[in-house]
C-alpha positions, 0 to 999 in steps of 0.5 A: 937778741942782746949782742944788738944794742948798738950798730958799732960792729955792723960789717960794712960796707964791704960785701958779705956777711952783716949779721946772724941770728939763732936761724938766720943769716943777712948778706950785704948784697945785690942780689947779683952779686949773691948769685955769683958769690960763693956765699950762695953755692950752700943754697943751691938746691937746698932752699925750700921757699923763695918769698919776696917783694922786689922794687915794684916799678914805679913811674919816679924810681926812688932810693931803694932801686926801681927801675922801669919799663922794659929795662925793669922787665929784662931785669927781673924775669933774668933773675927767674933761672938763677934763682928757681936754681936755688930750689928744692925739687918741691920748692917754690917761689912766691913774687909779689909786684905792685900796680904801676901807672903811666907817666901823666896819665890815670892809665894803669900799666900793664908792665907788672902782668907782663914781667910776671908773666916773662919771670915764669916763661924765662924761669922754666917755672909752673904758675901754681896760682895767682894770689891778691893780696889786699891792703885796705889801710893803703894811702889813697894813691895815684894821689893825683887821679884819686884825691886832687882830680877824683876820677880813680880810687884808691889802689890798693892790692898786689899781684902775688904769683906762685911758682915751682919748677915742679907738680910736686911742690910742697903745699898744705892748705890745712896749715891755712886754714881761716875760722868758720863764718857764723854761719857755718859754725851754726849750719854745723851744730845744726848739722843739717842744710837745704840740699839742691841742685844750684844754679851753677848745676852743682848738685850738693849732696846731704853731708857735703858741708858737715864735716869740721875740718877745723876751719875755712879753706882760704881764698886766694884774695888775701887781705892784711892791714897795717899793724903796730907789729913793726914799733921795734923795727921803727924805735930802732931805726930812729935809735940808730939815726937810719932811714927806715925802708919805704915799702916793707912787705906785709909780715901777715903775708910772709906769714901765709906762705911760710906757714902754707909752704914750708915745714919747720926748719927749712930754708927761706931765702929773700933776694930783696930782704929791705928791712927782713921782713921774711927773716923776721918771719922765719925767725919766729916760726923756726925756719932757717932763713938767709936775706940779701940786701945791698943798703947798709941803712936798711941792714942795719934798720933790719936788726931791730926785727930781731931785738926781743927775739 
């Protein structure tokens, strides 16, 4: 975009608007501050898609604003009515939190279940399904009990939960679907297989499985690594002598839930928007999207995203 070669006219640091692109708009907001604007009121009932990763809470808050114990968990199931407010009678919100440990001790907390668990209660929300979202290239953490003392691994996923207000949310697992393993590309241009009862007493019959469907139905154990996607997103953060936010959201997994929940051009909002990963996203595949974000560093960071586009 080429009205970003530098962070002059950035709009801060008084609240509001920061930056627009082609399909989207980035706010300089808590999201509290949002939910009482009137920049939110165009939102109301029209956001078909709510996909976010707030301050996971951590045991050493840092910079970005993690907050922790029940004080975390008033904080964010308080934003559950407000923000299923936002929705379209098919909308959804996707939430993913991180593991938390206690203090001194390789115990894992239980604080990230029980705050999705009041987030869906105080919402008036349907827990549509869990999700895992797996990161094998994580650092080895808590570092203490997994590379000083050796008695944890590493840990390494996310809770993903998925939420609407209502049965009749829009979802389509065919825009998901995964490429067939080997084996049943073969079992497929076989077109034949052993047909029995299994074990677990399914009977399978002898043309369950030949159908192509053009691919694999996913599972809800969903895995994404480190890319080299975000080099823009770094180069222009160093270009602009800002801090690069410390817990991006995985673009692969923005990508599931956009693709799998939302058609063309709907709107995608991001309450925690970091470095706008979700309006990255949205940006390329043609959703419309808007992002709140109270640190300027992290806004102005975000633009990198959008500088090829």
């Amino acid at each position: 975009m080429n009205k970003f070669t530098d962070s002059s006219w950035f709009r801060a640091p008084t609240p509001g608007l920061a930056y627009t692109t082609k399909f989207g708009e980035a706010y300089q907001f808590t999201i509290e501050q949002f939910l009482s604007s009137k920049e939110s009121l165009p939102l109301r009932g029209k956001v078909e898609l709510i996909v976010t990763s707030p301050p996971f809470p951590l045991v050493s808050p840092k910079r970005y604003g993690n907050k922790k114990g029940e004080e975390y968990l008033n904080w964010l199931a308080n934003l559950a009515e407000p923000l299923s407010e936002l929705l379209t009678p098919t909308g959804s919100i996707v939430l993913e939190i991180g593991n938390a440990w206690v203090k001194g001790e390789p115990s894992m907390s239980t604080l990230p279940l029980e705050t999705l668990i009041e987030f869906g209660k105080r919402g008036g929300l349907k827990l549509n399904q869990q999700f895992i979202c797996n990161n094998p290239s994580r650092l080895p953490s808590p570092a203490v009990w997994v590379n000083i003392k050796r008695i944890r691994v590493k840990d390494s996923y996310t809770h993903v939960w998925w939420y609407s207000k209502s049965e009749t949310t829009k979802a389509d697992n065919r825009r998901v679907l995964q490429p067939y393993s080997k084996a049943m590309e073969k079992l497929l241009t076989r077109g034949s297989y052993n047909t029995a009862t299994r074990p677990s007493d399914h009977s399978i019959g002898e043309t369950s499985f030949l159908a192509d469907n053009g691919g694999a139905i996913p599972s809800s154990m969903l895995s994404f690594g480190n890319t080299n996607t975000s080099k823009p997103y770094r180069d222009w953060c160093i270009s602009q002598n800002v801090r690069l936010h410390p817990a991006r959201m995985q673009e692969g997994l923005v990508k599931f839930f956009l693709e799998f929940l939302t058609d063309e051009n709907d709107l995608v909002f991001d309450p925690f928007g970091g470095s706008a990963t979700t309006g990255s996203v949205a940006e390329k595949s043609g959703r419309r999207w808007v992002v709140t974000e109270p640190e300027s560093d992290y806004l102005i960071g975000s633009i990198g995203r959008f500088i090829n586009d």
